[in-house]
GUBA-502308 format. One record per residue (C-alpha): residue number from 1; y, z, x. Coordinates in nm, 2 decimals. Example, Ala and Ser with C-alpha at 12.3 -4.5 7.8 and 13.67 -1.06 7.14 Angstrom:
{i=1&yy=-0.45&zz=0.78&xx=1.23};
{i=2&yy=-0.11&zz=0.71&xx=1.37};
REM end
This chain:
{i=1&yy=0.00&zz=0.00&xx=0.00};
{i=2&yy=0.31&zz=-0.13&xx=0.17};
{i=3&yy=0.56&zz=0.17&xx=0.22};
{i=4&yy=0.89&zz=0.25&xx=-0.02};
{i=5&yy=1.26&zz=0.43&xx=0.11};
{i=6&yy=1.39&zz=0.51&xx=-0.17};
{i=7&yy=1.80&zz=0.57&xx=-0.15};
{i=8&yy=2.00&zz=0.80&xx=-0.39};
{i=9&yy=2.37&zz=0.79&xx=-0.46};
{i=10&yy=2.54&zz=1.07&xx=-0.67};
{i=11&yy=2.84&zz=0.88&xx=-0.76};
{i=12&yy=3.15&zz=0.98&xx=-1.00};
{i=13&yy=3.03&zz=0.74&xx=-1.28};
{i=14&yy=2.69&zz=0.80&xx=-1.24};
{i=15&yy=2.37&zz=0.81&xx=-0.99};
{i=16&yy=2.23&zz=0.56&xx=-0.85};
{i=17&yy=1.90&zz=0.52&xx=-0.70};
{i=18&yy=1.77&zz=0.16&xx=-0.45};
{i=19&yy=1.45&zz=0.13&xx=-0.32};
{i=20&yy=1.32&zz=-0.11&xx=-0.03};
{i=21&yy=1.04&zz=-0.23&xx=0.18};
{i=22&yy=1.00&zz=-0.18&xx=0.52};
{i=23&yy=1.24&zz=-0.47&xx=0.61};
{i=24&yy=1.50&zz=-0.34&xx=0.44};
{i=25&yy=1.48&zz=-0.56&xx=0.13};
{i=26&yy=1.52&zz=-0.43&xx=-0.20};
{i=27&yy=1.24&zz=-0.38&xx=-0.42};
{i=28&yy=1.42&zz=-0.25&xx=-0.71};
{i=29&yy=1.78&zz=-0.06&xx=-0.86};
{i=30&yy=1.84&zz=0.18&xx=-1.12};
{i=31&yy=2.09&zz=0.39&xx=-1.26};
{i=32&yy=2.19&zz=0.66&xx=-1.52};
{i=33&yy=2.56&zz=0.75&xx=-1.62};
{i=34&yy=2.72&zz=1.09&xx=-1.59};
{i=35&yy=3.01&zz=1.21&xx=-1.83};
{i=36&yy=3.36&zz=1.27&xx=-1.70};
{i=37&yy=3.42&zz=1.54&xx=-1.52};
{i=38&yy=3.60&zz=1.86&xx=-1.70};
{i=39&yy=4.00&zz=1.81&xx=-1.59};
{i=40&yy=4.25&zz=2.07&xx=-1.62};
{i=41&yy=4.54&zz=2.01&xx=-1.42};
{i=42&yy=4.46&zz=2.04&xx=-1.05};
{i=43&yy=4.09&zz=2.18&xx=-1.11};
{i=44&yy=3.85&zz=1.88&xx=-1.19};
{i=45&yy=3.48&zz=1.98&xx=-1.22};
{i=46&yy=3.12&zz=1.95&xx=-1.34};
{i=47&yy=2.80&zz=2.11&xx=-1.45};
{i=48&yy=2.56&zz=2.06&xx=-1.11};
{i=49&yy=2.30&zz=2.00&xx=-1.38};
{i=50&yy=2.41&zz=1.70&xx=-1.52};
{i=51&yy=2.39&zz=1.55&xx=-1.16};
{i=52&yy=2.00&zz=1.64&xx=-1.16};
{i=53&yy=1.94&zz=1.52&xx=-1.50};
{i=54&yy=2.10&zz=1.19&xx=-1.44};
{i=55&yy=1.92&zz=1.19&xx=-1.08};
{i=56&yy=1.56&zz=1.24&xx=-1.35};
{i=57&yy=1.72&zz=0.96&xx=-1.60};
{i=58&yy=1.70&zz=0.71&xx=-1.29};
{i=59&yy=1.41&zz=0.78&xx=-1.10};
{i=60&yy=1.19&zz=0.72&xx=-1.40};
{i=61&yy=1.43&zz=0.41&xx=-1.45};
{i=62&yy=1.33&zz=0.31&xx=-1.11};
{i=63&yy=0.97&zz=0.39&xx=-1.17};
{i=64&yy=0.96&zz=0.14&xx=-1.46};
{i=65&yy=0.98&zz=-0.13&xx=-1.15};
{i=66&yy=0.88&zz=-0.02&xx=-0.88};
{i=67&yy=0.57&zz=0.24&xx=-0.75};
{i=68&yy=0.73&zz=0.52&xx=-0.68};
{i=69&yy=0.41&zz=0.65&xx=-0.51};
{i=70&yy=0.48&zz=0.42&xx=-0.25};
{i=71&yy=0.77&zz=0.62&xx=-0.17};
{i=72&yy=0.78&zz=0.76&xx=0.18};
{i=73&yy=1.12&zz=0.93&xx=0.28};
{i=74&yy=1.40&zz=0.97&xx=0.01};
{i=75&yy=1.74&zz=1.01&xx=0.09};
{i=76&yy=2.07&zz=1.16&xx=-0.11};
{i=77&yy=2.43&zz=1.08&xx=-0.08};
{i=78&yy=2.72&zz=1.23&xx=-0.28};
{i=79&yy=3.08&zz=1.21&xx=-0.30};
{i=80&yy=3.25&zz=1.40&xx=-0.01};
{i=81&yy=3.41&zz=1.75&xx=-0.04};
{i=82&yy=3.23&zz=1.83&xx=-0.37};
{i=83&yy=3.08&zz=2.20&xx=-0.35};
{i=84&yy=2.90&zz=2.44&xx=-0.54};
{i=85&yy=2.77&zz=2.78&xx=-0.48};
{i=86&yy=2.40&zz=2.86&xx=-0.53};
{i=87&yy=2.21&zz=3.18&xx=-0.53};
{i=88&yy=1.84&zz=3.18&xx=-0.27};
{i=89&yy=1.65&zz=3.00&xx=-0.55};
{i=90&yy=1.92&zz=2.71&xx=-0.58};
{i=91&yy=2.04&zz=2.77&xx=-0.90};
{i=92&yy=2.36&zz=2.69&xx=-0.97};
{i=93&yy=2.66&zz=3.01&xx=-0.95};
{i=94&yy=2.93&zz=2.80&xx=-0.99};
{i=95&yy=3.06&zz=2.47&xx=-1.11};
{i=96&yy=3.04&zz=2.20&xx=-0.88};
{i=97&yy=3.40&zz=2.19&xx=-0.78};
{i=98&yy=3.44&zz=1.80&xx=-0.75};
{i=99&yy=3.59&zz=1.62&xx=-0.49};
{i=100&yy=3.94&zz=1.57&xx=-0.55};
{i=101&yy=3.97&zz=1.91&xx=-0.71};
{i=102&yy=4.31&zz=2.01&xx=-0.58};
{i=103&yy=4.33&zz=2.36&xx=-0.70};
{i=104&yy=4.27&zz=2.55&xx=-0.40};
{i=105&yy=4.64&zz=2.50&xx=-0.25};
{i=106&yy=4.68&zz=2.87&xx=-0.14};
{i=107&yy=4.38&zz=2.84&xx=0.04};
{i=108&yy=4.46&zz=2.53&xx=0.21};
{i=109&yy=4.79&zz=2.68&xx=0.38};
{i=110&yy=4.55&zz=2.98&xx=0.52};
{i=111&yy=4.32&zz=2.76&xx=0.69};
{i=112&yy=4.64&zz=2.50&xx=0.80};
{i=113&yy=4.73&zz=2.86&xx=1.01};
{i=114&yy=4.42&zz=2.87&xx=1.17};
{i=115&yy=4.21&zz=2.53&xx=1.20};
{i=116&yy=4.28&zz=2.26&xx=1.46};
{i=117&yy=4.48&zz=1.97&xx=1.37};
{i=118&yy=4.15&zz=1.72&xx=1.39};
{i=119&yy=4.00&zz=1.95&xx=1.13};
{i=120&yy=3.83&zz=1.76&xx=0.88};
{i=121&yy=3.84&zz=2.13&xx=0.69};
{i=122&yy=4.26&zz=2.07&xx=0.61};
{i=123&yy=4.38&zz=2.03&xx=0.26};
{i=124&yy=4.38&zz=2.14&xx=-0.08};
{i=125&yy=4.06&zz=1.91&xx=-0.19};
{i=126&yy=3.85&zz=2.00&xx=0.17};
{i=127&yy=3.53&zz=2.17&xx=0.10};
{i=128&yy=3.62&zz=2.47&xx=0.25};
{i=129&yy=3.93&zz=2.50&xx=0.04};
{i=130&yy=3.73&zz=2.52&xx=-0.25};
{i=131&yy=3.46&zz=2.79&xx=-0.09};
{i=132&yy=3.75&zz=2.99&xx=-0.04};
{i=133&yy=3.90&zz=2.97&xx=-0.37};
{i=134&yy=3.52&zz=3.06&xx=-0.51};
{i=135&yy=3.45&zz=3.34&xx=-0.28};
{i=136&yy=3.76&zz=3.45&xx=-0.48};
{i=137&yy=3.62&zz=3.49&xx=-0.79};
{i=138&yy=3.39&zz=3.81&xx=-0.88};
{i=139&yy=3.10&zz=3.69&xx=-1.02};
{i=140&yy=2.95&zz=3.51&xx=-0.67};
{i=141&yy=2.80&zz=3.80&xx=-0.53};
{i=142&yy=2.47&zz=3.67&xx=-0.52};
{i=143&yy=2.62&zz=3.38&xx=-0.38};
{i=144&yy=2.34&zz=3.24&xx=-0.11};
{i=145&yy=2.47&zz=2.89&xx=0.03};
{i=146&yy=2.72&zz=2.72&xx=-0.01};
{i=147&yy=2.62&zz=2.31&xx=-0.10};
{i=148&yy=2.75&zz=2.01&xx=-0.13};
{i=149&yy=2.65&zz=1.77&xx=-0.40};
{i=150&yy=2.38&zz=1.51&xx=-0.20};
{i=151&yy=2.27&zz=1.86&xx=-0.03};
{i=152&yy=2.20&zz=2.01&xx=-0.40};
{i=153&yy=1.99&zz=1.74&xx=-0.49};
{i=154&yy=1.77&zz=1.65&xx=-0.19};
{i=155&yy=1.74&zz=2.10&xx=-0.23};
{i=156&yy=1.56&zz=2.04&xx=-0.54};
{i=157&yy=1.41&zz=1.73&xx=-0.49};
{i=158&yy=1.24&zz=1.95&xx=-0.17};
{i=159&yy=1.26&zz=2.27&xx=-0.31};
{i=160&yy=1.45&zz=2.40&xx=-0.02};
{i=161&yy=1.82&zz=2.50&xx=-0.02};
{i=162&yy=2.10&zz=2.54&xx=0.23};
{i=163&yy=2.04&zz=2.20&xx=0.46};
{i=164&yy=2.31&zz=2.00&xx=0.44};
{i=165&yy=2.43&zz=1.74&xx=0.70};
{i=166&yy=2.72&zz=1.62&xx=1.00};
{i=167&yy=2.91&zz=1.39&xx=0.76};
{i=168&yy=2.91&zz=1.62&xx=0.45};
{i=169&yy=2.99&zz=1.89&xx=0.67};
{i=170&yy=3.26&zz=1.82&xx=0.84};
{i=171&yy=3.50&zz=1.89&xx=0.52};
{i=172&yy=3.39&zz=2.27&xx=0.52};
{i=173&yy=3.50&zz=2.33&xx=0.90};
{i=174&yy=3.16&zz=2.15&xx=1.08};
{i=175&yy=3.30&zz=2.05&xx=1.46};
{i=176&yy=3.10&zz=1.72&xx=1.48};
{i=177&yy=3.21&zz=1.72&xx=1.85};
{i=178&yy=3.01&zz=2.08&xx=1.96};
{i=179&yy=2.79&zz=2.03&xx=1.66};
{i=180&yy=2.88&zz=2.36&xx=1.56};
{i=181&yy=3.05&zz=2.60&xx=1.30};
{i=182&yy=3.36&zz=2.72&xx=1.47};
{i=183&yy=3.47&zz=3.06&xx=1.53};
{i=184&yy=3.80&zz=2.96&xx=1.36};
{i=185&yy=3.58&zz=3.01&xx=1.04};
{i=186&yy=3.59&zz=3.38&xx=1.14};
{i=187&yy=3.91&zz=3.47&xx=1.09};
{i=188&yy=3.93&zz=3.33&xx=0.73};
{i=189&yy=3.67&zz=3.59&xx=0.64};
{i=190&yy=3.37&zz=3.28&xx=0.57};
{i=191&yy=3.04&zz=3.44&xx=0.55};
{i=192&yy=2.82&zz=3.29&xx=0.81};
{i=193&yy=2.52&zz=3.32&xx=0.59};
{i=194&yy=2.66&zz=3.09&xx=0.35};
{i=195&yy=2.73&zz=2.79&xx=0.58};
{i=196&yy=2.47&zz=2.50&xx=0.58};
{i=197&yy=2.21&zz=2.43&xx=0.85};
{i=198&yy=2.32&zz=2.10&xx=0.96};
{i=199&yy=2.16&zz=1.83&xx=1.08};
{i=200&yy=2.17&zz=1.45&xx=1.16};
{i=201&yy=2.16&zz=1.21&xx=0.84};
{i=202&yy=1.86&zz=1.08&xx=0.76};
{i=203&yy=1.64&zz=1.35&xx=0.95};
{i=204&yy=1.35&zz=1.47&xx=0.75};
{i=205&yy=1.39&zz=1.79&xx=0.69};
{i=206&yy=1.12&zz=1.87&xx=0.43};
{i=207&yy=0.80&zz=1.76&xx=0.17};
{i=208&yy=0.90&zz=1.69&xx=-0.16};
{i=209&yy=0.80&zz=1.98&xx=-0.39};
{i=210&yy=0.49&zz=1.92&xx=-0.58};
{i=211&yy=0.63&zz=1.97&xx=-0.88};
{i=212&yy=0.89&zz=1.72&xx=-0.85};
{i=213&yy=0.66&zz=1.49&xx=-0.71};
{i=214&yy=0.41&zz=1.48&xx=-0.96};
{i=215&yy=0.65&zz=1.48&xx=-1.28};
{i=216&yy=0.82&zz=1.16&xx=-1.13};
{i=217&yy=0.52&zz=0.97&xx=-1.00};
{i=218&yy=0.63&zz=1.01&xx=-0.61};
{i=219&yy=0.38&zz=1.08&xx=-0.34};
{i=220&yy=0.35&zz=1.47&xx=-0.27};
{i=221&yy=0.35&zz=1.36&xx=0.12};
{i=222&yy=0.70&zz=1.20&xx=0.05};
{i=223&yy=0.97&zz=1.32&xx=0.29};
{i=224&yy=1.31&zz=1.48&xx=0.20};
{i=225&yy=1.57&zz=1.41&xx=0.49};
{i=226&yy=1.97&zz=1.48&xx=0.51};
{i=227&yy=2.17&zz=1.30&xx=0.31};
{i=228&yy=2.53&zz=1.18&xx=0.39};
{i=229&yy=2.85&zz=1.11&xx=0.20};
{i=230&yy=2.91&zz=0.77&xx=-0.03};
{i=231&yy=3.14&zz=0.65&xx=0.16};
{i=232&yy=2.98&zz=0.64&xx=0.47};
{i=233&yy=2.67&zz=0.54&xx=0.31};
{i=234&yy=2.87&zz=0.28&xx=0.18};
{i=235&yy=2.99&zz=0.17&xx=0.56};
{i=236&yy=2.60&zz=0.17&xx=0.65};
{i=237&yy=2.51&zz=-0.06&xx=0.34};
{i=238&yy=2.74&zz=-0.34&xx=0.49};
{i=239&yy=2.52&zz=-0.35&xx=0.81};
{i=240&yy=2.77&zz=-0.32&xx=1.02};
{i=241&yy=2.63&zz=-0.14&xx=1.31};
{i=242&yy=2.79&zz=-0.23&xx=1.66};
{i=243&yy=3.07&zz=-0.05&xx=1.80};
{i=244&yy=3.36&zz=-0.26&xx=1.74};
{i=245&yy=3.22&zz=-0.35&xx=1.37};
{i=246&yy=3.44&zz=-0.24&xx=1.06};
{i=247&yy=3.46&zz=-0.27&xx=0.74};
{i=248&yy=3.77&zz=-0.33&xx=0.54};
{i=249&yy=3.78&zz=-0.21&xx=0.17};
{i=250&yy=4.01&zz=-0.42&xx=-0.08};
{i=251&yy=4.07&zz=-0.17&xx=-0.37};
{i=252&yy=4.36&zz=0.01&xx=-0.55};
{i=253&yy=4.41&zz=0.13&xx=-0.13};
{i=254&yy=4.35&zz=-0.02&xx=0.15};
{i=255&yy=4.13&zz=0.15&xx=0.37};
{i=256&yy=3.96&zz=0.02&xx=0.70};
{i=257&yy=3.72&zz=0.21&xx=0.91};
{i=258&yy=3.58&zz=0.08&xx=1.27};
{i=259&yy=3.26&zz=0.21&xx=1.46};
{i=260&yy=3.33&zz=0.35&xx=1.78};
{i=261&yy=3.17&zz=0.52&xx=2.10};
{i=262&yy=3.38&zz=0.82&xx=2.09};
{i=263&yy=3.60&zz=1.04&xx=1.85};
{i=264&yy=3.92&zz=0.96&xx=1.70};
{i=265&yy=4.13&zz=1.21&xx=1.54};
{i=266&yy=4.47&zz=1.16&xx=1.41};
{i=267&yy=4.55&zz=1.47&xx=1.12};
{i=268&yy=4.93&zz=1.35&xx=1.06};
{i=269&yy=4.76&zz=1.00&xx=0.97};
{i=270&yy=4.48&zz=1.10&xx=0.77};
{i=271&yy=4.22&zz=0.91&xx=1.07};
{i=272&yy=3.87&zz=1.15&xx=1.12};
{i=273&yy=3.57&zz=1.05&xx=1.25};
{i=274&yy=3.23&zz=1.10&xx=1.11};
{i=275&yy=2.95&zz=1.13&xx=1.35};
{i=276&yy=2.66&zz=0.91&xx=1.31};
{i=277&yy=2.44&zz=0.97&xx=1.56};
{i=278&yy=2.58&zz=0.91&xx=1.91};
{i=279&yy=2.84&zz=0.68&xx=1.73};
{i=280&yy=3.19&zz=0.78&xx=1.53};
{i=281&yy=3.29&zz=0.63&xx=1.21};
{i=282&yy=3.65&zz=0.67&xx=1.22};
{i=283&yy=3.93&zz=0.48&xx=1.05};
{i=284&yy=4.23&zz=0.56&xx=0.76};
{i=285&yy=4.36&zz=0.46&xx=0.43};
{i=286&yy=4.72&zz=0.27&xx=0.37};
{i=287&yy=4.86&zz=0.30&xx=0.03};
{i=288&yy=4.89&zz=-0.08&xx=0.08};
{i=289&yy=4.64&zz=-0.28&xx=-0.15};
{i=290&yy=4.56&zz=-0.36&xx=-0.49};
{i=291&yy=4.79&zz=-0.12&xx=-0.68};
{i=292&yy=5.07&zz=-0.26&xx=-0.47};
{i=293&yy=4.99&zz=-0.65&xx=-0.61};
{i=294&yy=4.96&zz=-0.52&xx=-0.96};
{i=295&yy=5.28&zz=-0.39&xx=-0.97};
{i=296&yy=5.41&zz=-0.79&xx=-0.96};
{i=297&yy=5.11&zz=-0.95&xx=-1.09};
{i=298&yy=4.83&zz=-0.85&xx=-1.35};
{i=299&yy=4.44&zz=-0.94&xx=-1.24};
{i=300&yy=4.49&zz=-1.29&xx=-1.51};
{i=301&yy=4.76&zz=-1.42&xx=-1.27};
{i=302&yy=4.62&zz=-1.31&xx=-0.97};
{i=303&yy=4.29&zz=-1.52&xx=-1.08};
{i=304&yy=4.59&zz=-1.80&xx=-1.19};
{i=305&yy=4.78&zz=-1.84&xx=-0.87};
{i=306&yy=4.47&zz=-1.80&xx=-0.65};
{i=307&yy=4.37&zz=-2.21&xx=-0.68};
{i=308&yy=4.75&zz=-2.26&xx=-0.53};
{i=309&yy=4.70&zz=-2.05&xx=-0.20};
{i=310&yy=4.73&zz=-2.21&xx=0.10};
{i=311&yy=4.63&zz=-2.01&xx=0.35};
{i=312&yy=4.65&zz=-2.25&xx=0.68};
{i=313&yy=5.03&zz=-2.28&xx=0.59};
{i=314&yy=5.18&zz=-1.89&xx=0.67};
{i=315&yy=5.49&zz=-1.87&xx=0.42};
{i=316&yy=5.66&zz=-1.69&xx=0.73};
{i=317&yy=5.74&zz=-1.38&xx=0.51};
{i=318&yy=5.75&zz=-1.03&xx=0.61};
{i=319&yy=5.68&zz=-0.83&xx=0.37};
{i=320&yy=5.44&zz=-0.47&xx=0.35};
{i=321&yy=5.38&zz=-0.46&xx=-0.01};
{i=322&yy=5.37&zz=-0.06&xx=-0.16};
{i=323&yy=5.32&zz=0.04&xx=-0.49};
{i=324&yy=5.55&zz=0.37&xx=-0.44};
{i=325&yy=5.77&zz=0.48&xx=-0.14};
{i=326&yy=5.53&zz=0.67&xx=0.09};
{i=327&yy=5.32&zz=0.59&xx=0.35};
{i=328&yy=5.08&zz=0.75&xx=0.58};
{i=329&yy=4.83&zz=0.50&xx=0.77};
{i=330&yy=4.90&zz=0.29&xx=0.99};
{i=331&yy=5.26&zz=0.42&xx=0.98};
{i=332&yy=5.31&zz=0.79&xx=0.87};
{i=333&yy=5.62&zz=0.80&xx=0.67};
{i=334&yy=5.65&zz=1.02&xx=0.36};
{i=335&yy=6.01&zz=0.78&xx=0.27};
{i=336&yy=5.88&zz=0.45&xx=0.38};
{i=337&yy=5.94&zz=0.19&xx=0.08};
{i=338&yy=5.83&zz=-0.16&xx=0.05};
{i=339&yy=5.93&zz=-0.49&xx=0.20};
{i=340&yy=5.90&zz=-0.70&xx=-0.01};
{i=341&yy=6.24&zz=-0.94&xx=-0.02};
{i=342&yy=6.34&zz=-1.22&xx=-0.01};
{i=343&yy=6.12&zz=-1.33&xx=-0.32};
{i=344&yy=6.09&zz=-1.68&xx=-0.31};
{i=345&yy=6.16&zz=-1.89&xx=-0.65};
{i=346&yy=5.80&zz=-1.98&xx=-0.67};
{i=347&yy=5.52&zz=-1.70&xx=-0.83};
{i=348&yy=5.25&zz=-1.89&xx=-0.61};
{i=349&yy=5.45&zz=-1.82&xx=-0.26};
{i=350&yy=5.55&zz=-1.48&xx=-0.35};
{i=351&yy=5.17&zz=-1.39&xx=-0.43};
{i=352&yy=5.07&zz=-1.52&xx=-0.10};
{i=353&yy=5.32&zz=-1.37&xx=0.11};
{i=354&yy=5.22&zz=-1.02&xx=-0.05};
{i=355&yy=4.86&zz=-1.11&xx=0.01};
{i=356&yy=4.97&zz=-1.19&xx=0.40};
{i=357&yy=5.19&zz=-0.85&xx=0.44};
{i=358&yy=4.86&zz=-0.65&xx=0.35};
{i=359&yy=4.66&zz=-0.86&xx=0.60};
{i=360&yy=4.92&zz=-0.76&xx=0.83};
{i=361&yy=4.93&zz=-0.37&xx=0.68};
{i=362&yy=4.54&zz=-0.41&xx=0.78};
{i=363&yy=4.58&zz=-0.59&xx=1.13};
{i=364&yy=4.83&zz=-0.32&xx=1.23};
{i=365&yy=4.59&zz=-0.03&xx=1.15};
{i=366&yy=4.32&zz=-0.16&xx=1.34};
{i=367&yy=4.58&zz=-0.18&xx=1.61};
{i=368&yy=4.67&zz=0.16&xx=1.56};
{i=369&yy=4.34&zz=0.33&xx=1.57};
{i=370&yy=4.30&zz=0.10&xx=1.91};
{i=371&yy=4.57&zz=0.32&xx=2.07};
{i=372&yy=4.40&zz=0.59&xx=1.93};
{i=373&yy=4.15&zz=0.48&xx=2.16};
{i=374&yy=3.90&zz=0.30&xx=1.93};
{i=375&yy=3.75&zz=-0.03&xx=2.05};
{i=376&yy=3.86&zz=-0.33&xx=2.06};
{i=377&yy=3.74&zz=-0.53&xx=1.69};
{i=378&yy=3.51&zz=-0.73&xx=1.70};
{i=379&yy=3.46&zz=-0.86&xx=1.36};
{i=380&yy=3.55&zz=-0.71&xx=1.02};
{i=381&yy=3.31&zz=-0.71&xx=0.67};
{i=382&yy=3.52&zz=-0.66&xx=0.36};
{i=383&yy=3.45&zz=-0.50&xx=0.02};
{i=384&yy=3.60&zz=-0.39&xx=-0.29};
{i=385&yy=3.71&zz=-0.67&xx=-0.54};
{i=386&yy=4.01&zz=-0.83&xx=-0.31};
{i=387&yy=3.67&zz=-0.92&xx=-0.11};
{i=388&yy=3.59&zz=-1.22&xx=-0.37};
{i=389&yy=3.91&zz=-1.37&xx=-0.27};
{i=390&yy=3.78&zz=-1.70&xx=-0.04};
{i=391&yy=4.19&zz=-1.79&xx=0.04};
{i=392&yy=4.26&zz=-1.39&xx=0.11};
{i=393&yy=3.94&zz=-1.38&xx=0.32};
{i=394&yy=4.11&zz=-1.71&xx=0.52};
{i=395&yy=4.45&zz=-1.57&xx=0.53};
{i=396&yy=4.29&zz=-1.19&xx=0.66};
{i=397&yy=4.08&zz=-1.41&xx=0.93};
{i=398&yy=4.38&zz=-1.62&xx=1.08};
{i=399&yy=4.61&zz=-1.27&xx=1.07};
{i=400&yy=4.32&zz=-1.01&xx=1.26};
{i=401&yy=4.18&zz=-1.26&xx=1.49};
{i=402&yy=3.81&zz=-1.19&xx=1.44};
{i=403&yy=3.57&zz=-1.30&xx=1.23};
{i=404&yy=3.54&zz=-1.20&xx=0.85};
{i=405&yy=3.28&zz=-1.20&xx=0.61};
{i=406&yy=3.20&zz=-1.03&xx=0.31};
{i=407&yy=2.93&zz=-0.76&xx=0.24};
{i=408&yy=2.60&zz=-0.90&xx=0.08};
{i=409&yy=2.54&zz=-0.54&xx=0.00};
{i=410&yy=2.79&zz=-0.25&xx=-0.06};
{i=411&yy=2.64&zz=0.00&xx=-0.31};
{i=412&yy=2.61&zz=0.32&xx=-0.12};
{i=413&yy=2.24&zz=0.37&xx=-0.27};
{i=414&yy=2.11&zz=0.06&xx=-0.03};
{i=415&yy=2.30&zz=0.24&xx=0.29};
{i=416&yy=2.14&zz=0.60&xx=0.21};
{i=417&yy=1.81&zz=0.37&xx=0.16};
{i=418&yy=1.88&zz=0.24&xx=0.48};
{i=419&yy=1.91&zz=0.58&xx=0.65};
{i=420&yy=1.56&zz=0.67&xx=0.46};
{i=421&yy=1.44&zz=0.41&xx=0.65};
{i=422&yy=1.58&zz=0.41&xx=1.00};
{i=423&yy=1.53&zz=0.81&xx=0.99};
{i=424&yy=1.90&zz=0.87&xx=1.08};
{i=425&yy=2.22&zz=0.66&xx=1.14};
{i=426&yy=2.23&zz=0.24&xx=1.27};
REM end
């Protein structure tokens, strides 16, 4: 029976789960959708159980297609900075406290007194803002580990709690550098006991319980390994895996990250690095993109002026297109407004000279993150839905000098079934 690595991505919309064969190919998809999350000004959070429920919903989806029994090593990704508490069986104390949660603002200034600027750990949405804010409460005193989202599922997927992993980590104060939890941690009064053991995505790290196993169909010698976050599961499902690779993503922001041989860390720009093996992940996200066109055009004209494009004929405009005064990456300005005069009389032009100003919003943060020390590029993969634009793709390739092509695959559930597969990072 030819062997299954099976991929799981705990998304905001829903899960996701992608298995494939031994060379890499996909041997079937499913997924199962999640409600909202419960929003009440700054706090935004969910039940942990609807997450395993719609994890159940589709893995028997999945096991309509596919043999799950073939199913050797199974990994989880979530979405980064979402935490929960759980007591020494795993069951839920707490909300999960989702990822762009924001309440935790007074305990986001204590650690900015105490954590190093390259701290992943800083801001009001870090996971370690949020364990603060819980450890605040009174009813967590049986509080036994502190979890992420993917680290809650592979736990009872395995039965075993408190492994969690280096990218997940790195929001709740995990140096990725030493490989460590820092003694910073100390003086905000963390409990040691409740920090993760951490390890390197994709290493096994336990049998899936027999329970589990036999409810769903899986093998009960199927292995549960770390997990990582969706977006760099995301990065790993382009196949992008030489130092010098990026991957450019063309959504409401624009945000570009670049594999490199060393850490780059730039706190003021919003530029971290997750470690993937003996490799960095590091990169940044301009407020440049998609919401900045739709503030001039709606996705009908956009799909309208497309045919007129001509991207081997530069319009000579430049312009850096913003939605709202504010930038932070490649240039970290709080007042910066948009360039974006003089309009020419012609809707076609003025679309294209936007599209180039983003291209050139993208080409100077790769330039950026090179005098951060990062590599030179050596070819960029784009994704999100700007990526389906042929003339864009043209005008991005003439403006960054490398080649660029467009992801065959971007769901994060085919990158985490990668790292099932490959037994850690590219």
């Amino acid at each position: 029976m030819a062997g299954l690595f099976l991929g799981i991505d705990v998304g905001t919309s829903g899960v996701r789960a992608c298995a494939i064969d031994a060379q890499a190919a996909i041997r079937g998809q499913a997924s199962a959708g999640l409600p909202p999350p419960r929003v009440n000004g700054n706090a935004v959070d969910q039940q942990p159980e609807l997450w395993w429920q719609a994890t159940l919903a589709a893995l028997r989806k999945l096991g309509e297609h596919v043999d799950l029994g073939a199913v050797e090593q199974i990994v989880v990704d979530g979405t980064s900075g979402t935490l929960l508490l759980v007591d020494d069986a795993g069951r839920p104390l707490t909300p999960g406290l989702m990822y762009n949660d924001a309440r935790a603002k007074d305990e986001a200034a204590r650690i900015s007194d105490v954590a190093p600027t390259d701290s992943g750990a800083h801001g009001a949405s870090s996971a370690l803002a949020k364990l603060l804010h819980l450890l605040a409460r009174d009813d967590v005193s049986r509080a036994r580990y502190a979890v992420h989202q993917a680290d809650w599922i592979a736990g009872r997927l395995a039965d075993r709690h408190g492994i969690s992993d280096e990218n997940n980590a790195l929001k709740l104060g995990y140096d990725p550098v030493t490989r460590t939890w820092p003694g910073w941690l100390d003086e905000l009064g963390v409990p040691r006991h409740l920090l993760p053991e951490t390890t390197i995505p994709g290493t096994a790290f336990a049998d899936i319980d027999r329970n589990i196993a036999r409810m769903l169909g899986l093998s009960p010698r199927a292995k549960i390994a770390a997990g990582t976050t969706d977006g760099v599961a995301a990065f790993i499902a382009t196949r992008a895996d030489a130092v010098g690779d990026a991957v450019t993503s063309l959504g409401t922001t624009l945000v570009v990250k670049l594999l490199a041989s060393q850490p780059i860390f730039a706190a003021g720009q919003g530029v971290y690095a997750h470690r993937l093996g003996d490799r960095w992940l590091t990169g940044g996200a301009s407020n440049s993109g998609g919401a900045a066109l739709l503030m001039h055009f709606s996705p009908d004209d956009m799909e309208r002026l497309t045919p007129q494009l001509e991207p081997e004929a530069p319009t000579g405009l430049d312009y850096y297109p913003l939605p709202k005064p504010g930038e932070r990456f490649p240039i970290a300005d709080p007042t910066l407004t948009a360039r974006i005069t003089p309009r020419p009389a012609e809707d076609h032009r003025f679309f294209q000279g936007l599209l180039e100003g983003i291209a050139s919003v993208e080409a100077l943060a790769y330039r950026q993150l090179a005098k951060l020390g990062a590599p030179a590029l050596r070819r960029v993969v784009s994704i999100g839905g700007g990526a389906r634009n042929n003339n864009w793709t043209a005008i991005r390739q003439r403006t960054l000098g490398v080649p660029v092509t467009v992801a065959e695959q971007t769901e994060a559930s085919f990158g985490a079934a990668l790292l099932a597969l490959n037994g850690g990072p590219p």
